[in-house]
N, C-alpha and C positions, 0 to 999 in steps of 0.2 A: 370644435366640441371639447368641452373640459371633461376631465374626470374626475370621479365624483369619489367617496370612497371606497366605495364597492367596486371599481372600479380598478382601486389600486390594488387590492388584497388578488381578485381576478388577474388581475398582472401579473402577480408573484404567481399563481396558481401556474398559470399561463409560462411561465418561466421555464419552474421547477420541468414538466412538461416536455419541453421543447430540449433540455436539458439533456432527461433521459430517454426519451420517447418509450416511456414505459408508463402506464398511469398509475400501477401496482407501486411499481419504487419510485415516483414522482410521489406518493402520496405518505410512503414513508418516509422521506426526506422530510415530508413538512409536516408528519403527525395526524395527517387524514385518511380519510378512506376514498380509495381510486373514484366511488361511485359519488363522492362531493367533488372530489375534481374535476368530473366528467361536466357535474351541475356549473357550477363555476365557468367552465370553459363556453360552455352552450351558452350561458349569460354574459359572459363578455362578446362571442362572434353573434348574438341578438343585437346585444345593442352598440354595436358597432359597424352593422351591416355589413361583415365579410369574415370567409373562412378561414380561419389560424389553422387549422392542424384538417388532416385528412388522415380517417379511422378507419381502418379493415379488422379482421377477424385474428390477422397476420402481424401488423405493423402500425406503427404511430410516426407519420411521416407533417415536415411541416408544408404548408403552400408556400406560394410566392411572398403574399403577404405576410404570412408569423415566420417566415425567414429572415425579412426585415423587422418588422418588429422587435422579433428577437435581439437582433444585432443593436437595436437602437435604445433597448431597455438594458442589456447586460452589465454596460458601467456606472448607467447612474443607479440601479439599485444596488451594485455592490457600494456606492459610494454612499447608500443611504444605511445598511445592512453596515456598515463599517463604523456610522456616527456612533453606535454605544459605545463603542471603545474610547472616542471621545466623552463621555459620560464616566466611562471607567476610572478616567483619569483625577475623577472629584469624589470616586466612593472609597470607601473605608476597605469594604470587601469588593472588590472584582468577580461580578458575574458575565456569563456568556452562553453561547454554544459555540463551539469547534466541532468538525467532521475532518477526521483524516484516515487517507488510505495506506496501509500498510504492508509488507509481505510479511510472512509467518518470523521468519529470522528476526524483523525490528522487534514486533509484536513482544515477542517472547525474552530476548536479552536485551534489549535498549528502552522499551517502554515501560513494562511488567515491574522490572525493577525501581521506577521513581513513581508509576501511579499514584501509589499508596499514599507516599506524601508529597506527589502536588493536590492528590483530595482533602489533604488535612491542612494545607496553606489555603487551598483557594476552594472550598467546597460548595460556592456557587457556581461554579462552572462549571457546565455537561458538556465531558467527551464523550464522543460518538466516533468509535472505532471502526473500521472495517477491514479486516485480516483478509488480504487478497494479492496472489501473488501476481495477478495477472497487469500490463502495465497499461495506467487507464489515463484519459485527460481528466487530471482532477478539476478542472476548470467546468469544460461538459458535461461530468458527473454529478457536480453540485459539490464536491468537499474545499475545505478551504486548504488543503495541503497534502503532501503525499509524503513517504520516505522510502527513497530508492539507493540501490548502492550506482554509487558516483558512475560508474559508466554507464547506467541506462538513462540519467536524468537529462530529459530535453533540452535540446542547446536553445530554446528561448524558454526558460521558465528559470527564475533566479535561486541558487540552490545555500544551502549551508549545511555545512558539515557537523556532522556529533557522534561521528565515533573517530578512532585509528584504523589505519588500515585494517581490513576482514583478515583474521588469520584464517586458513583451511586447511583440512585434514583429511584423509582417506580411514578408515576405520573399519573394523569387523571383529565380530565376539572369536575371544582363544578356541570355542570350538571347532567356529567354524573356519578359521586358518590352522585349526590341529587336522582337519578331515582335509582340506584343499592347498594348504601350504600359502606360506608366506610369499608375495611378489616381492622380488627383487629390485626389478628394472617399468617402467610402463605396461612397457608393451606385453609382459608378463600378465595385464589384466585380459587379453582373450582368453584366455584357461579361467577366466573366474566368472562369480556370477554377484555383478554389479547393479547396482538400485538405480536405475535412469532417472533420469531427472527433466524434467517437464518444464517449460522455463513461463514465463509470464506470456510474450508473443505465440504460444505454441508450440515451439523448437525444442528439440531434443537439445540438453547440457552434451555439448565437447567436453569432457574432463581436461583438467588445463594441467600440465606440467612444467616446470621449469628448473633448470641444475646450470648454473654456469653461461654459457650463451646458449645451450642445449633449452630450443622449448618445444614441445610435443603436445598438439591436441588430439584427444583421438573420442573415437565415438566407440562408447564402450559396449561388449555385449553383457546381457540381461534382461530375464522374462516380466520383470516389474521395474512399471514405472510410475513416478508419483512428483504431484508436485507438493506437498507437505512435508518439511525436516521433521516434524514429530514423530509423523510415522514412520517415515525412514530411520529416524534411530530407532523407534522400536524393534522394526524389523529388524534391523541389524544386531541389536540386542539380543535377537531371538534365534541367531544364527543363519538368516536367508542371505546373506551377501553381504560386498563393503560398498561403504556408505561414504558422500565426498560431502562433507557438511563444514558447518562454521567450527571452528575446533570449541568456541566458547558454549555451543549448544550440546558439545559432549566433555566436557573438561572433568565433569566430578566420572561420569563413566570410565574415564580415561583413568584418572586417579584411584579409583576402584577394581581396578582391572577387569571392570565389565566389557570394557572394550581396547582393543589393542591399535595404534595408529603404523600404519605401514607407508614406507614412502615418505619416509620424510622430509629424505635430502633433496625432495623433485618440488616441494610443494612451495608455492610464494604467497604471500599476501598479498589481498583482491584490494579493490578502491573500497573508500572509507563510506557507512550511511549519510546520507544527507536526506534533510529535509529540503523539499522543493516546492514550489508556488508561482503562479503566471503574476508578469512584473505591473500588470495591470490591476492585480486584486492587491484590496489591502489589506495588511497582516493583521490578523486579530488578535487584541492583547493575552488574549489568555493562550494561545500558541507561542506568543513571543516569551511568556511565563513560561512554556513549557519545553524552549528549548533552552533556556537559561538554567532551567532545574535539571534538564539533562546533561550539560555542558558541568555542569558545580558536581555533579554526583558521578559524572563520568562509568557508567555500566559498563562500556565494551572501549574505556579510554579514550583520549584526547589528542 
């Protein structure tokens, strides 16, 4: 049995789907509404005579069948999904779409700073961001890339680098080390009241220290925890506690003496961002654009 056109686009629907087993974000990924997806899928398992996906109230889980299916569609559509790029290579202007996931830290000091002008080199390409610090298969998700800091990137997904090592800092406003005093030493931080940190897997942040061969992880106490740097330097800003953040996401606070960094001689520098991607998908030229404009303008260094 061939397929016919309708046939194909149900394919993609069909994908997207299977992807996230969500029909809500399956159908924002591709700009529809969950209830055309639904239509779509029903018209592909009619006329194909078998059940791709199994629907509860609960879950979107796939059968036997759309499990292989799936597996049997995922490289030639991205190898179909990749040919514009080949078309890119004969226009004037480079257009696209890119999906990449990000944690709040890229977001804000690595991306923030070159948007502006990769919109005004290449203004027909749509990014589509998604600010998440949780650690996802961008492959199963549907994006075409992620940016994680170097030690959480999958040891099969091909990575590159585009910053310098993460500096980090421990941090709290002059009030609130004039009311709790200043730590000296680590281990100094159980007398304090420190902002937890929530990590992508779930896991509480070990604060990490290190001075010479001396390295100390410790699980710090504190009544708030978060996984957002924004609000953590607020908070910190505001006096509730110190904060262990990228030092580049408080640097002018720092230089303002909004905020005061303690612990200096403990603190080292973490692995560098990378962007990351499965070695099977193909890189989309306007991502490849967009690591070359971050690499040339260097935000957080090289």
């Amino acid at each position: 049995m061939a397929f016919n056109r309708t046939d194909l686009a149900d394919l993609a629907a069909f994908l997207a789907i299977a992807r996230h087993r969500n029909f809500r974000q399956a159908g924002l990924a591709l700009g529809v509404s969950a209830s055309a997806l639904s239509h779509a899928l029903k018209g592909l398992e009619e006329r194909m005579g078998v059940r791709l996906v199994n629907r509860t109230n609960r879950s979107v889980t796939l059968s036997a069948a759309g499990e292989d299916l799936q597996a049997a569609l995922e490289e030639p559509f991205a190898a179909v999904l990749g040919a514009e790029d080949v078309l890119n290579r004969y226009r004037d202007v480079p257009r696209g779409r890119i999906r990449i996931n990000v944690p709040d830290v890229a977001a804000q000091w690595l991306l923030a700073p070159v948007l502006p002008e990769f919109n005004r080199r290449w203004p027909d390409i749509e990014l589509d961001i998604s600010v998440d610090n949780r650690l996802l298969d961008v492959f199963d998700d549907g994006f075409d890339a992620g940016i994680r800091f170097g030690g959480t990137v999958p040891d099969d997904m091909i990575a590159q680098r585009l910053s310098a090592d993460v500096e980090w800092v421990v941090a709290a406003s002059p009030s609130y080390l004039a009311e709790h005093g200043v730590p000296e030493h680590p281990h100094d931080l159980a007398r304090h009241r420190c902002l937890q940190v929530r990590l992508g897997d779930d896991r509480i942040y070990r604060w990490e220290f290190e001075r010479g061969g001396e390295v100390i992880t410790l699980a710090v106490p504190g009544s708030i925890t978060h996984n957002s740097g924004g609000l953590a330097i607020s908070l910190a800003l505001g006096g509730a506690g110190l904060v262990y953040t990228a030092k580049a996401s408080v640097a002018d606070d720092l230089a303002a003496g909004r905020l005061q960094s303690v612990l200096e001689d403990w603190i080292a520098s973490g692995p560098a961002l990378h962007l990351y991607y499965p070695g099977r998908r193909h890189l989309p030229l306007g991502l490849r654009l967009l690591v070359d404009l971050i690499r040339e303008k260097r935000p957080l260094g090289f």
